[in-house]
C-alpha positions as CSV (number, residue, x, y, z in Angstrom):
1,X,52.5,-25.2,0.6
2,X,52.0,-21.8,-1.2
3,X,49.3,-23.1,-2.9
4,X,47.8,-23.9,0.2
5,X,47.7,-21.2,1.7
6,X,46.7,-19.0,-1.4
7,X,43.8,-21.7,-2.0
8,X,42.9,-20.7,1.8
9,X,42.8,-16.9,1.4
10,X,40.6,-17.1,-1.2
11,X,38.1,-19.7,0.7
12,X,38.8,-17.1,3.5
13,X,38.2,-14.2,1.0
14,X,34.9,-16.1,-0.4
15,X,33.5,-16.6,3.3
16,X,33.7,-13.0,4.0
17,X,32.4,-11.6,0.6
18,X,29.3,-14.5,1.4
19,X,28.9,-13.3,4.7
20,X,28.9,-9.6,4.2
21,X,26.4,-10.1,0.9
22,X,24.0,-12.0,3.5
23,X,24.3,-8.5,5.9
24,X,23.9,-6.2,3.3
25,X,20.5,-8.5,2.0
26,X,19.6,-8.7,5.4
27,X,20.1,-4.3,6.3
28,X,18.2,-4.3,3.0
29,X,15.0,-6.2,4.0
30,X,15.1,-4.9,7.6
31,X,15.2,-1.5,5.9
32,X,12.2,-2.2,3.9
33,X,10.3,-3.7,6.5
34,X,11.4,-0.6,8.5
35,X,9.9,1.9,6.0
36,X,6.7,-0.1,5.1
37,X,5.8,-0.1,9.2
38,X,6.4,4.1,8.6
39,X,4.5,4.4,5.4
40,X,1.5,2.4,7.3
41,X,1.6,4.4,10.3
42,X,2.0,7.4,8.4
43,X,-1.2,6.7,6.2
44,X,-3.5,5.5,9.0
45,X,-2.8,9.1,11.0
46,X,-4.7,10.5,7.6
47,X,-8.1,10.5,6.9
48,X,-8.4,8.3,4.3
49,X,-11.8,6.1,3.9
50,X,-11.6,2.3,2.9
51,X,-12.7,1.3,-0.5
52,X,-15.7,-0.5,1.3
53,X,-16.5,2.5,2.8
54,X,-16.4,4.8,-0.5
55,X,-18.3,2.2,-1.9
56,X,-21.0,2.3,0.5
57,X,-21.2,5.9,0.3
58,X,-20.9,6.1,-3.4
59,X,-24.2,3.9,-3.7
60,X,-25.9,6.0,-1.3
61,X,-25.3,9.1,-2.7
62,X,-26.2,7.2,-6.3
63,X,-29.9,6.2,-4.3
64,X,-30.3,9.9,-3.1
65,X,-29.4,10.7,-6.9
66,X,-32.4,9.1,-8.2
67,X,-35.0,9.6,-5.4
68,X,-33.8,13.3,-6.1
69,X,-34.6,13.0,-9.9
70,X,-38.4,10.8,-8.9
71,X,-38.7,13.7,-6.9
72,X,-38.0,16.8,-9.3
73,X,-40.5,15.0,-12.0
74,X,-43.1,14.6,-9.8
75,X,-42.8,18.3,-8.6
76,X,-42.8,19.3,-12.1
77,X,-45.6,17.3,-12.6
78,X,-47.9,18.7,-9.7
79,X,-46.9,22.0,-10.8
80,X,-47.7,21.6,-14.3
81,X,-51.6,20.6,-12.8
82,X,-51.8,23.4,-11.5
């Protein structure tokens, strides 16, 4: 009968050690789903630009770049025929 009952505290023991290791994973991914919301909100109040964006703009400015340089050599080249 002792046996019994000690075999039962520890199934008892084992149930609550389960259980509370299910919270604690639980509080954990809560938490983390919790701080990923902030870190979203907290990045979309900024001005940050999205890489399809900087790409557009970084192939514009890469265009202006070279109509700039067509431009300069042809300058220096109606200059020079002066």
């Amino acid at each position: 009968m002792e046996m019994q009952k000690d075999n039962q505290i520890l199934e008892d023991l084992s149930r609550m050690v389960s259980s509370v290791a299910g919270t604690v994973a639980g509080v954990g991914r809560e938490a983390e789903t919790r701080i990923k919301d902030k870190l979203r909100e907290a990045v979309a109040g900024m001005d940050f630009v999205s890489r399809e964006e900087f790409e557009a703009v970084k192939e514009l400015a890469a265009g202006a770049r070279t109509e700039l340089e067509a431009l300069k050599a042809e300058f220096a080249a109606l200059k020079a025929g002066k």
